[in-house]
N, C-alpha and C positions, 0 to 999 in steps of 0.2 A: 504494500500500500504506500502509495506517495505521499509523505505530510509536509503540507506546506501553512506556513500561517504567513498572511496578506501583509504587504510591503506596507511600513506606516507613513501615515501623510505627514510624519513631521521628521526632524531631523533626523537621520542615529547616527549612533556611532561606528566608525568602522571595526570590524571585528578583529582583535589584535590575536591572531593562531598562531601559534608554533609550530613549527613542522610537525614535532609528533604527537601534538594533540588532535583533537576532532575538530571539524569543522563543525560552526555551531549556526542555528535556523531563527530566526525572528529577527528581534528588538533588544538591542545593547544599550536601552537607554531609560532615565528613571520611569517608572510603569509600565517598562516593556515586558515581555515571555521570552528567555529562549529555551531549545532544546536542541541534545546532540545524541549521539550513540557512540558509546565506548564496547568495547569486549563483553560479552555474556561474562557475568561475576565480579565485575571490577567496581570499588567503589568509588566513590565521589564524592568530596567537599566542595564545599563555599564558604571562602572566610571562616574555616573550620566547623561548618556545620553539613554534617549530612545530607545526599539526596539523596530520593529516591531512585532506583535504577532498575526499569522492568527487565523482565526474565531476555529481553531481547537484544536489551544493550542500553535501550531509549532514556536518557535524566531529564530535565525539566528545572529550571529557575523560574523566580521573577524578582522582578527589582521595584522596594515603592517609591512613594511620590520625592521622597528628598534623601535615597539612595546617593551614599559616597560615590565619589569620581572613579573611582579603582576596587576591584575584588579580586580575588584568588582562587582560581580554580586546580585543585587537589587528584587526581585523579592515580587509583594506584591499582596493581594487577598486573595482567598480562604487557599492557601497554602504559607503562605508568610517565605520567608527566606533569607538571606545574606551568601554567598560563595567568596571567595578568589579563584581566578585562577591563577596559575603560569603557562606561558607563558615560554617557552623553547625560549632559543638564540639562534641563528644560525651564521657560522663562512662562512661569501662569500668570493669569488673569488673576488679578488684586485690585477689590472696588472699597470704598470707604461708605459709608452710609452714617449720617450723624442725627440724633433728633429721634431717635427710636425709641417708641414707651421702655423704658428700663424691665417691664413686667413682662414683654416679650421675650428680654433678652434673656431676662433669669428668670426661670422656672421654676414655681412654690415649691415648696418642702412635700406634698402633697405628688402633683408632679414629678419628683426628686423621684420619689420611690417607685412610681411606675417606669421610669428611664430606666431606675436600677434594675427592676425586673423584667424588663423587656428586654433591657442588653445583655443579661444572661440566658436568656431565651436564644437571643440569636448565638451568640456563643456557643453556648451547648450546642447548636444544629452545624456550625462550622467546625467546631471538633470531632466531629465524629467522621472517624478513620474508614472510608469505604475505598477497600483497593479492591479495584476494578477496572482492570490495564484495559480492556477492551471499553471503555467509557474514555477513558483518557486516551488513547490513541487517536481516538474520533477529536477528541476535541483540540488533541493539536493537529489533527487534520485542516482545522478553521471553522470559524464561527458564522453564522449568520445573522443581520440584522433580526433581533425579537419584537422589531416595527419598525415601519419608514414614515421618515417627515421632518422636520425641521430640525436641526439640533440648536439646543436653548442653550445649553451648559456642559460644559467639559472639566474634565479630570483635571484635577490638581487648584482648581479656580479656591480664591477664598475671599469672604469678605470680612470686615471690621466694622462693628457695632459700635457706634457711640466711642472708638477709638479701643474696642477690644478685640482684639482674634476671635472670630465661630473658625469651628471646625474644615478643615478644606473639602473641597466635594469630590469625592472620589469615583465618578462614574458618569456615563453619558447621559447628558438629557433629550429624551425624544419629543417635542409639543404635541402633539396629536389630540384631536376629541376624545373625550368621556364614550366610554364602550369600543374603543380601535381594541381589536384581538392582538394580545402579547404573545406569542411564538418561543417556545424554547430554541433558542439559537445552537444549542448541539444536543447530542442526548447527557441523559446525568439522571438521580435521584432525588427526589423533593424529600428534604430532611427540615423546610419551617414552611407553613402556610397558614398566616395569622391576618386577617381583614382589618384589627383596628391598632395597630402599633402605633404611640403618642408621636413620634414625630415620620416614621415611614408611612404611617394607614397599613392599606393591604400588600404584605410582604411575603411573596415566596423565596425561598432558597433554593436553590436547583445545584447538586454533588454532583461534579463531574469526575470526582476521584482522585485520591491521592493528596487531599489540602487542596485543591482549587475547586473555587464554587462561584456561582454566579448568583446575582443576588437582584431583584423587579421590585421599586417601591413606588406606592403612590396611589397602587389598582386599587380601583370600583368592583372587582367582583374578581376571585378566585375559584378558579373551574377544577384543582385538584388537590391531592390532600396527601400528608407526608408518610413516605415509603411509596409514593407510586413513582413507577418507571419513566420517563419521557423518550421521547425520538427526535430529532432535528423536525421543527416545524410544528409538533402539536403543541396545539395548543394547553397556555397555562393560567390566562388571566387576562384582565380587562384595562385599556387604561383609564385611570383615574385622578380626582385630585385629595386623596384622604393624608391624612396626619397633615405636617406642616407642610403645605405645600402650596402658590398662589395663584395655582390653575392647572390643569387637565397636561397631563406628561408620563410619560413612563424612565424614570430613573436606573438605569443598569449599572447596575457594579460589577467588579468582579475579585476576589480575593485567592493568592496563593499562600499556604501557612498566614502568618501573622503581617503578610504583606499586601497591600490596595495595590492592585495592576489596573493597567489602563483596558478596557473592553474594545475602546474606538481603533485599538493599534490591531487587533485581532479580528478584524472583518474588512472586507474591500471597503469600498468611499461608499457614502452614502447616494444612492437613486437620486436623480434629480426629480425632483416632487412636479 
């Protein structure tokens, strides 16, 4: 099977190989995916931390949104070697906004507690370990748009409240009407499907295997429930504007381990509407 994942529309980096390392597929740059194939059995660091390495050879990173310039890749076994990767910076969208009810910006104590328990919710659904190389293969085969239409908001964007850092937005925004069908963009397992999360609304999870998972907030109506199966293209949900949100869109994330990757670098350019 051929895996390719779609050339990104923004800078990268060039990939600095060694002779006797692998040649590596994607995005060398913060929020990018990439993957390579080493020898059946050999393992693989980063920056001294473990990957994973299917029965076939295949590893897999990602880098998040404010990923160091440089990492090190460890590779020992049959063909053992050390590579330096340089990671491309990326310059995001930074908006200031001043004059905002302060009640907006901080959340009651009341509030408080449902964040806490909502974000353990999700947690819990992104922890859970589903190795399932044949999901993951697919999905570094490439993704597909899970809706077409405008894009509002991009990865890594933040704004400033009243002169205080919110949170960066870690995922693509799609505008679209109330009720446009959200699509699994590759197959994976729904491990969260919750309609009223305080600031996503209706949120599924979709395990694509191994720590990467894709993540749809915002939906008006969730069409499946967790432990089911998905394929490229079925449908998972609706778009909507629930939790905090200031109009009708569909939010895609997507995360590796404890890393925000960018979604947009992982699918061709968007359709001209």
């Amino acid at each position: 099977m051929t895996r390719v994942i779609a050339t990104c529309a923004v800078l990268c980096a060039p990939l600095n190989v060694l002779a006797a390392c692998p040649d590596l597929e994607g995005n060398l740059i913060q929020g990018g995916l990439v993957y390579g194939e080493v020898a059946p059995g050999s393992q693989v660091t980063l920056d001294g931390d473990a990957l994973t390495v299917l029965e076939d050879g295949t590893f897999f990173a990602g880098f998040g949104r404010d990923n160091a310039a440089t990492a090190e890749l460890v590779i020992t076994g049959d063909s053992p070697c050390t590579q330096t990767l340089n990671i491309a910076s990326r310059e995001y969208r930074i908006s200031r906004v001043e004059g905002v009810p302060q009640k907006t910006v901080t959340p009651s104590e009341e509030h408080l507690a449902r964040i806490r328990r909502e974000r353990a919710l999700v947690s819990a659904a992104k922890r859970q370990r589903l190795d399932r190389e044949d999901l993951l293969l697919g999905a570094l085969a490439g993704f597909e748009w899970p809706a077409t239409g405008r894009i509002s908001g991009v990865y890594g964007s933040q704004r400033f409240y009243n002169g205080k850092p919110g949170n960066p937005h870690y995922g693509v925004d799609v505008a679209v009407p109330t009720g446009t069908p959200v699509y699994a963009p590759t197959a994976g397992v729904v491990t969260l499907a919750e309609d009223d999360l305080f600031y996503s609304g209706g949120t599924v999870i979709l395990d694509h295997g191994f720590g990467l998972s894709s993540s749809f907030l915002h939906m008006s109506k969730i069409h499946v429930e967790v432990g089911q199966e998905l394929k490229t293209g079925d449908l998972l949900g609706e778009v909507g504007a629930t939790g905090r949100a200031t109009g009708p869109h569909l939010d895609w994330r997507m995360s590796w381990r404890n890393q925000r990757v960018d979604p947009q670098l992982l699918v061709p350019p968007m359709p001209e509407q």
